[in-house]
N, C-alpha and C positions, 0 to 999 in steps of 0.2 A: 448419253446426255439427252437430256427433252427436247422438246419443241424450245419451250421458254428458255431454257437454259443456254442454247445453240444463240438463239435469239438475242442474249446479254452479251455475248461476248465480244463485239465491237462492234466496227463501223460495217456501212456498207461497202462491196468490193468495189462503187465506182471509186470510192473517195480511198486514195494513195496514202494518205497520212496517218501515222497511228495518233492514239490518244496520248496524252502527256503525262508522263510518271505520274504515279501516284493517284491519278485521279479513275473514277468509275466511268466508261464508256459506254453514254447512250443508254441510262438507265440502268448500269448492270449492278447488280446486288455487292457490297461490302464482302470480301473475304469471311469466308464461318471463321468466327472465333476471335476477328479484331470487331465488333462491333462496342457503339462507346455506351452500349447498355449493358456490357460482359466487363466494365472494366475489374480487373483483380488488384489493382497496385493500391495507393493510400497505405497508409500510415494503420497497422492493427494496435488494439489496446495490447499492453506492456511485451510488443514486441518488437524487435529488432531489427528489423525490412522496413522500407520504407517504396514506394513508389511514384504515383506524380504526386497526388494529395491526399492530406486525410480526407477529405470529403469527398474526392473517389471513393475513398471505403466505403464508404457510408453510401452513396449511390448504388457503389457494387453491389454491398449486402443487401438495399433494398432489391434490385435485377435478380436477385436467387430467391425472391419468391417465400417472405418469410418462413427466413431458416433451410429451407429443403436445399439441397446440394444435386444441380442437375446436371451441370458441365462435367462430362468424362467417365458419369457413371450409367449414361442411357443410351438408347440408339441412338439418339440426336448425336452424342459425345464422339460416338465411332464412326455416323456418318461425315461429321466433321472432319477426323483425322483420313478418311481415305481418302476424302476430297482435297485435303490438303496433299496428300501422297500421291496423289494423282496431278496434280498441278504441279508439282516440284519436277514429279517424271516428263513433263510436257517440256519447261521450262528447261531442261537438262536437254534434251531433243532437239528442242530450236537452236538452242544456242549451238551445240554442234554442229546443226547443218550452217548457222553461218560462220565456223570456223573454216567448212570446207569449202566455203565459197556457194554455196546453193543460194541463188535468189529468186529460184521458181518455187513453186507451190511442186508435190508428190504427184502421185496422180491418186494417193487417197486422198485430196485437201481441195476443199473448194474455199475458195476465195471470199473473207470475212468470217465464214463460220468455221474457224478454226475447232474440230471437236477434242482434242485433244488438250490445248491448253487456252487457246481464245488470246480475245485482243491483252487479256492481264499478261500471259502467258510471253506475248510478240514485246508489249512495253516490257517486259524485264527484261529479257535479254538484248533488246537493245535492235534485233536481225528484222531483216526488209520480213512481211507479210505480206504485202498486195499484189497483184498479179495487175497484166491488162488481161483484160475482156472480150470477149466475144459479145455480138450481141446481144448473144439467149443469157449473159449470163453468168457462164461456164469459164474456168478456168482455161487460159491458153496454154500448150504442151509447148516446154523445152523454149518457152519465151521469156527472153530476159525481162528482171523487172524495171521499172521506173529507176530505182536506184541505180541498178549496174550502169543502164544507159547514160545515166551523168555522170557516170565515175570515164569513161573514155575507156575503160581498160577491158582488155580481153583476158578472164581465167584468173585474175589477181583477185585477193582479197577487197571484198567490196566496203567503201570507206562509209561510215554511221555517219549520217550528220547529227544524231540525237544524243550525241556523247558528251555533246557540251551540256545537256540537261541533267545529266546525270549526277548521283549525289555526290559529294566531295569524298573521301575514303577518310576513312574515321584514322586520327593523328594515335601514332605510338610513342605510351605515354612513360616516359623512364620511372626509377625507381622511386623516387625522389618524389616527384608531381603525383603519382597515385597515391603515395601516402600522406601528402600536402590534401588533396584530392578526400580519403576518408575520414581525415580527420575534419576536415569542413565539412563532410555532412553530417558526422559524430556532434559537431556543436550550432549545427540548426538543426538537430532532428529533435520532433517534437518534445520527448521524455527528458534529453538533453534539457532541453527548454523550461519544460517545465518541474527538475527537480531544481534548480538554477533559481527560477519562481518562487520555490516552496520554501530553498532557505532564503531567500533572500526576504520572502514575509513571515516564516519565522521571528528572524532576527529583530525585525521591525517592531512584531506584534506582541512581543515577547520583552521588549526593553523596559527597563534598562538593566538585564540581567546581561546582558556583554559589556557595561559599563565599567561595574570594576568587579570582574569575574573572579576575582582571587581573594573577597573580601567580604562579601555581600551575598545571600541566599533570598531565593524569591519564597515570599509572604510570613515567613519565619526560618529560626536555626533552631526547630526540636526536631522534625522528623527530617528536614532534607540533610541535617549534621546524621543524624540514623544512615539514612540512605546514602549520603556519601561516605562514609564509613564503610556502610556496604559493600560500593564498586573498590573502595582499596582494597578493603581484607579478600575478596575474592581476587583480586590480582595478583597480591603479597601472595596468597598461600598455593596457591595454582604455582606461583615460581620457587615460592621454596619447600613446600612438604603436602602436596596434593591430597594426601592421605587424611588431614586432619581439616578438610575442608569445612565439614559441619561442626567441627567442636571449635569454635571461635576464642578469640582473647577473653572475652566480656561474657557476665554470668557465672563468674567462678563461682565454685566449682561446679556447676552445669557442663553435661555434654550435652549435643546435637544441638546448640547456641542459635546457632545460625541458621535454625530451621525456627526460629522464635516468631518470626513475620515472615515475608515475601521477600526474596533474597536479590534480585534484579541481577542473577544468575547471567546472565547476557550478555552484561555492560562487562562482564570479566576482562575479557583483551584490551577496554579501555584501563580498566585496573594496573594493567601491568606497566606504563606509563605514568611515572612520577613517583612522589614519596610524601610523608608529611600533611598537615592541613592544610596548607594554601593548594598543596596540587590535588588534595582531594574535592576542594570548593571548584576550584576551575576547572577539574572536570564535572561534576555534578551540575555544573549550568552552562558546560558545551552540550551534556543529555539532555539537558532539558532544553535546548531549544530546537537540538536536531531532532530530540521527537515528536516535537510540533512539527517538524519540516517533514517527517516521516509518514503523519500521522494527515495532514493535508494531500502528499500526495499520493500515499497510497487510497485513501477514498477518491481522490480523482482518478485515478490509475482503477480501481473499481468499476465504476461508472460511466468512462468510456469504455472500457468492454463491456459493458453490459448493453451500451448500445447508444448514448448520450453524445453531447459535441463536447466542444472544450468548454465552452462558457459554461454549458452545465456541468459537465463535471469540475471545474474551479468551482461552482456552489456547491457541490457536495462535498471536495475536498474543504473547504475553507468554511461551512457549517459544522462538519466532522470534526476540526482540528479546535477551532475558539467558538464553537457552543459557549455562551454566557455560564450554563451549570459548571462547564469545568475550570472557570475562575477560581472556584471554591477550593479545587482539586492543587492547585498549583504546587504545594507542598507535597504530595504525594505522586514522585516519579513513576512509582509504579501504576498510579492508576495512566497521567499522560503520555505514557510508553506505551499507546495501542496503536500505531499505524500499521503493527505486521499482519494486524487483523483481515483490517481490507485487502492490504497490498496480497498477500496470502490466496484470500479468497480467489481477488482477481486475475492472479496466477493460475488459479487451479480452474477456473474456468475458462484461460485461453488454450491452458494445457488440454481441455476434454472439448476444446471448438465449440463452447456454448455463449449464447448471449443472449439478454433478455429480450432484444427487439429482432432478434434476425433467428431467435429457437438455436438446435444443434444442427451445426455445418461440421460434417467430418471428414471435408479437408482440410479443414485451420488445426486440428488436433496436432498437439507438442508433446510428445514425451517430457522433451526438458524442464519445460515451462509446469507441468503438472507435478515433477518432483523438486523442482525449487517451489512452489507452492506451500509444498508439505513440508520443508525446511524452512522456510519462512515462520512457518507456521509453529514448528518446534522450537524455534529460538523466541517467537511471541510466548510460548510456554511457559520457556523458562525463567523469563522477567516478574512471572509471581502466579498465585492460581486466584488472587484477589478478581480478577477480570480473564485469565486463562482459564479457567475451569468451565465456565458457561462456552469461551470457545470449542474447546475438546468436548464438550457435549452437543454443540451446534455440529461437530465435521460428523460427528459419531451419528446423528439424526441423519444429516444429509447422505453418507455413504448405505445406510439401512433404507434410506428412500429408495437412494438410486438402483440398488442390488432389486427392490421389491419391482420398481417398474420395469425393469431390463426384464424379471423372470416373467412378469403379466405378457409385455410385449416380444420376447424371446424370439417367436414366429415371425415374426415381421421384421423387426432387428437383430440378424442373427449374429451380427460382430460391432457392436456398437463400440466395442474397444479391439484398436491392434495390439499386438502382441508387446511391443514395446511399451506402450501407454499403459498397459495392463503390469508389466512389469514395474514401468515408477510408479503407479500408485500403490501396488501394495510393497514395494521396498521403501517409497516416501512412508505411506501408515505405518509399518511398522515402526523407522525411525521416528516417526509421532509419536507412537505409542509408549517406545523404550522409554524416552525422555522422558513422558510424563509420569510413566511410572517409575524411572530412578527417583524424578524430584520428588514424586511421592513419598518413598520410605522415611526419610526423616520427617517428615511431616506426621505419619501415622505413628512413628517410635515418640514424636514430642507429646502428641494426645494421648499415648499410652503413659506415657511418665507425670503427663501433667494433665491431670480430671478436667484443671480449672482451667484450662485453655480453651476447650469446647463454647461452642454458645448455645447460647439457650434461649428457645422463644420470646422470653419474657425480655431479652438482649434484643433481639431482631424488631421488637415491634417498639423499643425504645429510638430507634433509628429511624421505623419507618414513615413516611413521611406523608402529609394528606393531601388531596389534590391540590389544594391553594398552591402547595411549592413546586408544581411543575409550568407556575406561570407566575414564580418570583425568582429574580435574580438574587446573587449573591452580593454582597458590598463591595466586591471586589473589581464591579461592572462600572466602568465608567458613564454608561447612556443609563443604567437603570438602577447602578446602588440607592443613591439615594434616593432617588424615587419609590422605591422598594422596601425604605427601613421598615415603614409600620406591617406589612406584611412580617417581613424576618424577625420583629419581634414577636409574631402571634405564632412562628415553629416554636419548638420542644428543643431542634436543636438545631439552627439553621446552617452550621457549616456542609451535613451532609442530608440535608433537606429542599434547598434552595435548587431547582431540577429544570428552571428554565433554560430550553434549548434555543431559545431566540423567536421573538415574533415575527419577524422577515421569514424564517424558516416554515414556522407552522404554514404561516399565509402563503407560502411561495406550492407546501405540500400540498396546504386544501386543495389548490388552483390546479397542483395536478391529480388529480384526483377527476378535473373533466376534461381539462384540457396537456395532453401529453401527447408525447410517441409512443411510451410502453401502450399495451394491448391495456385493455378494462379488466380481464382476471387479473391480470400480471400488476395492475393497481390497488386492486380488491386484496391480491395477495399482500402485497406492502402496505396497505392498513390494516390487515391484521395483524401482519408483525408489529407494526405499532403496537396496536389497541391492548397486544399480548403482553408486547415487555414494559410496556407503561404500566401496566397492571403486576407486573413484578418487581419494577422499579419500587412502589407502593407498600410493598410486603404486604403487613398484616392490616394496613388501612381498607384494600380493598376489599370488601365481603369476608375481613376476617381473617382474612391469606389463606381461606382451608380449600379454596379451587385450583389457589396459585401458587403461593409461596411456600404453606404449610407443605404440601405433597412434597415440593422439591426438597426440603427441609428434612425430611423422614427418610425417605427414601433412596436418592441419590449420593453415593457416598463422595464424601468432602465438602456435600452443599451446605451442612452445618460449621465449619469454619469459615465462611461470609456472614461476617458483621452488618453491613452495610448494603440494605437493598436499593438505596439509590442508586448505587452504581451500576445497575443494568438499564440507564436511562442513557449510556452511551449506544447500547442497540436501540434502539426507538431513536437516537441522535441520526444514526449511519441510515436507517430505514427511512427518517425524514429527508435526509436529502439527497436519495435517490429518487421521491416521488419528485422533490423539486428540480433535482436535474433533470427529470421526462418533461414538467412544464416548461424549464427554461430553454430547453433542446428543441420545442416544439415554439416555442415564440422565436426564436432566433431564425429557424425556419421559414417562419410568415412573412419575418422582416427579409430575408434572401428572395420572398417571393415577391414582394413589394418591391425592394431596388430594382427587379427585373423588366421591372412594366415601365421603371426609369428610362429616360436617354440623356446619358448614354448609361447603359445597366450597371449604376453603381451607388452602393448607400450612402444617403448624405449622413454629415455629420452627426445628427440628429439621432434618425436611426442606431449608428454606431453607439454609442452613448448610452442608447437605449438598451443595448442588449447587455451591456456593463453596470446598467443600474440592480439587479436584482443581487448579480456579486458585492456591491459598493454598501447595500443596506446589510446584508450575512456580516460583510467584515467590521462594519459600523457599530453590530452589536457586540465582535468579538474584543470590543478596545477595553483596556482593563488601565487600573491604579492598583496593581498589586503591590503592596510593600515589599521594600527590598533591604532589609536590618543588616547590619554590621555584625558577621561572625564574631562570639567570644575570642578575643587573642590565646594562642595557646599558653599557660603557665610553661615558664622556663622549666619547672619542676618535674613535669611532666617525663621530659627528655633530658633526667638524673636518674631519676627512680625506678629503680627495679622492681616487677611483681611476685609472685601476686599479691595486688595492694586492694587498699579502697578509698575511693574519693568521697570524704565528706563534704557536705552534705548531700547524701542523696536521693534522688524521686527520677518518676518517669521522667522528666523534662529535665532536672538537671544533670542526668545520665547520657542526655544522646548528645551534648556539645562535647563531654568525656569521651564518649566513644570515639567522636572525628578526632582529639588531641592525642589519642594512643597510636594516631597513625602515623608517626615516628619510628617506633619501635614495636608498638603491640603489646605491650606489658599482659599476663594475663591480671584482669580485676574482677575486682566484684560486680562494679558497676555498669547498666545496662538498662536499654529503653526497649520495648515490644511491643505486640500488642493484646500482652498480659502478664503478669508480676509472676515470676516462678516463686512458689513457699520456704525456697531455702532464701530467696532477697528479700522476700520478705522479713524473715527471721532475723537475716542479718541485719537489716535497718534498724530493726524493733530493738535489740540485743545493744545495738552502739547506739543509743541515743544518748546513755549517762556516762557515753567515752570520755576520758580516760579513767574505769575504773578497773578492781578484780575480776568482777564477772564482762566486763565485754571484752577486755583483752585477753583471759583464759579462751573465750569461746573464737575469737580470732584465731589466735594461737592455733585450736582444735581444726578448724578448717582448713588451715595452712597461709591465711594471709600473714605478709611475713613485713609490711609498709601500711602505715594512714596516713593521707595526705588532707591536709585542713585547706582549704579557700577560703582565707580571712575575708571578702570579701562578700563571699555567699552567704553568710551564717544567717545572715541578719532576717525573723520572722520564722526561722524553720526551729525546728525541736534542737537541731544541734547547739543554737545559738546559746551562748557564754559557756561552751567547753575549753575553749581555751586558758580561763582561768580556775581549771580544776588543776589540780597539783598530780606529777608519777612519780614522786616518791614512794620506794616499796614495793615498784610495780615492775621493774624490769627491765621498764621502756626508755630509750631517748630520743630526745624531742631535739628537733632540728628549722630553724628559719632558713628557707630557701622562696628570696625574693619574698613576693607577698604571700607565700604560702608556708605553711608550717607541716614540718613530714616528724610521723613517731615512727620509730623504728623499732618494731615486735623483736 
């Protein structure tokens, strides 16, 4: 031990008293390794430990020295632990000698500088140190100390009076209280807290679709009666004949049906739950609002691992989730089914110990956590490639990055992965992989069968959209429909043109852009990601799409079944409010540093307030008046009629309320909505427009429908209208009134 070192270790040998539990004697240094600039506990993004606070984390990851990992991988690490090894053996020594009654000093031991454990050493175990003195000095030989002489006693164990300082002994806790015990921290722990949050502003922000869930579809019944359709038939047939998954009831006699659009493949095990129409409406708007609750907080759950506070990440969750653009989207579950996106990401970033403000710590590396990531990840797949596809091309960029820097930096990084983590990520990719390429097959057998399924340029730049609509709301925007109509009159097509992410957003991004936590690259790089996907959201507006859109469009296989290039304005959505979490992370900061200079150190209301305004203006944009229409009642006929039939009169639109009413039985029919007409439904519409004649009912016959069902009510303006007063005599057929519908029977 040094000079210095000898020197901290307590009092001088005049003074008899030791120092008081706990406390540092006379200048002596903090224990290595408890200082409160090393702390490790806090709350990590989407993990499951917790220790004093989350804003310990956040202190601690600032103390490792952006991102470098220095505790227990350097000398400093090792000198630490012997010193600690060395202390415990000291500590271990003392207290023996006063089990045996010793209350002198060795005759290696001078008096106060104890070298072997010191005054830390004499306060824990509780045993006399001090000696009397000589005048030089020097330790007295074989002289009782102060203590013994007030104990009276000769040879007996000498009594502590410092026992009564001593800590209480921690209570044993029965079975019962510790599980009382974790489940109270289970429901303040932050994620706890704040998936609790997410549905609870879902539900809110989303109403009145929990109003009368069993009856009512938000902003229309063509495509969400499709998509609930969807989650049944995937239920139904996973329970009774898996086999015949992609050949669906609807599109007779079409196979691989069900590979017609985006299948929300996902929701299946919600599928299996219920029967019939009502239970298919009630579940298709418990999805849709828990994907709002999903989709909130998995970008919060992003964003504090990336290195943000809470307040900021609630602005990136709650910009991510109700962006004004995705008003538009309401009907379309597969586009507001993206929370596993981030939630995904930011798995797989706690899983490889990276984050944006603190760089790679590879202590925090998670096996677990990296291959729930990549299943996360694969079940976002499988809800459709509408918005899946550019993900599975985002992990594929990002694992070709990482593979290239690891081989640049190999020398200097020679295990940037253990062996474990190495192993989920490539069993997680693979399982990426599988999936995407199962879902894939039918999708590549349907463009083989069907030419006219493909899109084609002159489709893509019908969609795309000019700058004006990435700074006009949709009508479905409570703060800026109407404000906004004369703009949405001047798109081409404003349902999938209207691209505003919200003005609190942009403004909140600018501002990080000078004022954040993340670093100036790490900003620079999150405006390019903007500047990128804005410019693909765009298509063929931008310079033409031949820099941007066209190459992905050629080259990339499946990028030509995306219709709609607005939809990549949900990345430029998620990239926005991560700049704006780095400003709100950094104002909420100033304001901690503010209260501090307070007395007594605490934010006034005001303050407070203040750091909840930038969230209050996000969620302000995200309030909507989306219509909520009355499901078609299903025709009692429906659930009579045996297939394979067809429902006059038919079109895209009045085929997808048909589809939800077969979810009864499943009849196969004719009838069916996508997004694109197969040539044999086509045929078939064209063929029964002069129903009931010779030629439409031979060519029925020929196909095998063996039922036509009339909707007296629908006729009225479509081609079908006045068949009902065509005569079947001579023709084979009988014609049946069931309720308000009339059924012929082939």
């Amino acid at each position: 031990m040094t000079t210095e070192q000898s020197g901290a270790t307590g009092r001088s040998g005049t003074d008899p008293r030791p120092a008081p539990e706990g406390s540092p004697a006379d200048g002596a240094e903090p224990a290595p390794g408890r200082s409160t600039g090393e702390v490790e506990g806090g709350t990590s993004a989407v993990d499951g430990t917790t220790g004093s606070r989350a804003d310990s984390d956040e202190s601690a990851d600032a103390a490792e020295g952006d991102g470098k990992d220095r505790a227990g991988d350097g000398d400093g690490g090792k000198s630490r632990r012997r010193s600690g090894r060395s202390r415990r053996d000291s500590r271990r020594k003392t207290a023996d000698a006063g089990k045996n009654g010793r209350g002198t000093t060795g005759p290696d031991q001078t008096a106060g500088t104890d070298q072997t454990g010191g005054a830390g050493s004499d306060r824990t175990t509780g045993t006399n140190k001090t000696t009397d003195t000589d005048p030089t000095g020097s330790a007295g030989t074989n002289k009782p100390s102060n203590a013994d002489q007030a104990t009276g006693t000769d040879g007996a164990e000498p009594a502590d009076p410092w026992t009564a300082f001593g800590p209480a002994p921690e209570p044993v806790l029965g079975r019962a209280r510790r599980a009382v015990r974790a489940v109270g921290r289970f429901l303040v722990h932050e994620w706890t807290l704040a998936a609790v949050a997410a549905l609870a502003l879902a539900a809110a922000m989303t109403w009145p679709t929990l109003r009368y869930p069993r009856y009512t579809l938000p902003q229309d019944y063509w495509d969400p009666s499709l998509q609930a359709w969807q989650m049944a038939w995937s239920g139904h047939i996973l329970r009774t004949d898996p086999a015949m998954l992609w050949h669906s009831n609807t599109f007779f006699p079409e196979n691989w049906s069900f590979a017609f659009s985006d299948t929300l493949l996902g929701y299946a095990p919600a599928g299996l739950i219920g029967v019939g129409p009502e239970h298919a409406v009630l579940r298709y708007n418990i999805m849709f609002v828990l994907a709002h609750a999903l989709a909130a907080f998995g970008a919060y759950a992003l964003a504090r691992q990336l290195g943000a506070g809470r307040i900021g990440g609630a602005v990136a969750g709650a910009g991510f989730a109700y962006a004004p653009w995705l008003l538009a989207q309401a009907g379309h579950l597969h586009i507001i089914s993206n929370g596993g996106i981030p939630l995904a990401l930011a798995m797989l970033a706690r899983g490889h110990g990276w984050s944006l403000r603190y760089g790679y710590r590879p202590r925090r590396r998670h096996a677990g956590w990296a291959l729930a990531g990549w299943l996360v990840a694969a079940w976002q797949l499988s809800l459709g490639f509408g918005i899946g596809l550019p993900f599975a091309y985002l992990l594929f960029g990002v694992v070709l990055v990482s593979a290239v820097l690891w081989f640049v930096r190999r020398r200097r990084v020679k295990r940037p992965f253990g062996r474990r983590l190495f192993l989920a990520d490539l069993f997680g990719g693979l399982v990426f992989a599988a999936v995407g390429g199962l879902l894939a097959i039918p999708f590549f057998k349907v463009a083989e069968l069907h030419p006219n399924a493909a899109r084609t340029l002159a489709e893509i730049q019908l969609y795309s959209p000019p700058a004006s609509g990435l700074f006009t709301a949709p009508g479905e925007s409570r703060v800026w429909g109407e404000l906004h109509e004369g703009a949405r009159a001047a798109l081409p097509w404003p349902p999938e043109m209207t691209l505003l992410p919200g003005f609190a957003l942009y403004a909140l991004a600018a501002g990080g852009l000078f004022f954040s936590v993340w670093r100036v690259r790490h900003r620079l790089f999150l405006l390019a990601g903007v500047l990128v996907t804005t410019a693909l959201a765009m298509g063929t507006r931008f310079l033409d799409g031949r820099f941007t859109y066209v190459p992905l469009f050629d080259y990339l296989p499946g990028w030509n079944g995306l219709r709609t290039p607005g939809r990549m304005m949900l990345w430029a959505t998620l990239l926005l409010g991560l700049l704006a979490a780095g400003a709100v992370t950094a104002f909420c900061m100033r304001v901690r540093e503010l209260a501090a200079e307070r007395v007594p150190p605490w934010p006034g209301p005001w303050l407070r307030l203040a750091t909840l305004l930038p969230l209050a203006l996000v969620l302000a944009e995200g309030l909507n008046v989306t219509p909520h229409p009355v499901v078609p009642q299903q025709p009692a006929v429906m659930r009579a009629v045996d297939g394979p039939l067809l429902v006059l009169p038919s079109s895209q639109n009045l085929d997808q309320p048909v589809m939800l009413w077969s979810t009864d039985r499943f009849q196969q029919m004719v009838n069916g909505g996508s997004g694109f007409t197969p040539a044999s439904q086509a045929r078939t519409r064209e063929a029964t427009v002069s129903f009931p004649d010779y030629a439409s009912v031979d060519y029925l016959r020929q196909i095998g429908v063996r039922n036509v069902v009339v909707l007296r009510d629908r006729l009225g303006g479509t081609p079908w209208e006045g068949m009902l007063d065509r005569p079947v005599e001579g023709l084979g057929v009988t014609r049946e009134q069931v309720g308000d519908s009339v059924v012929y029977r082939l």
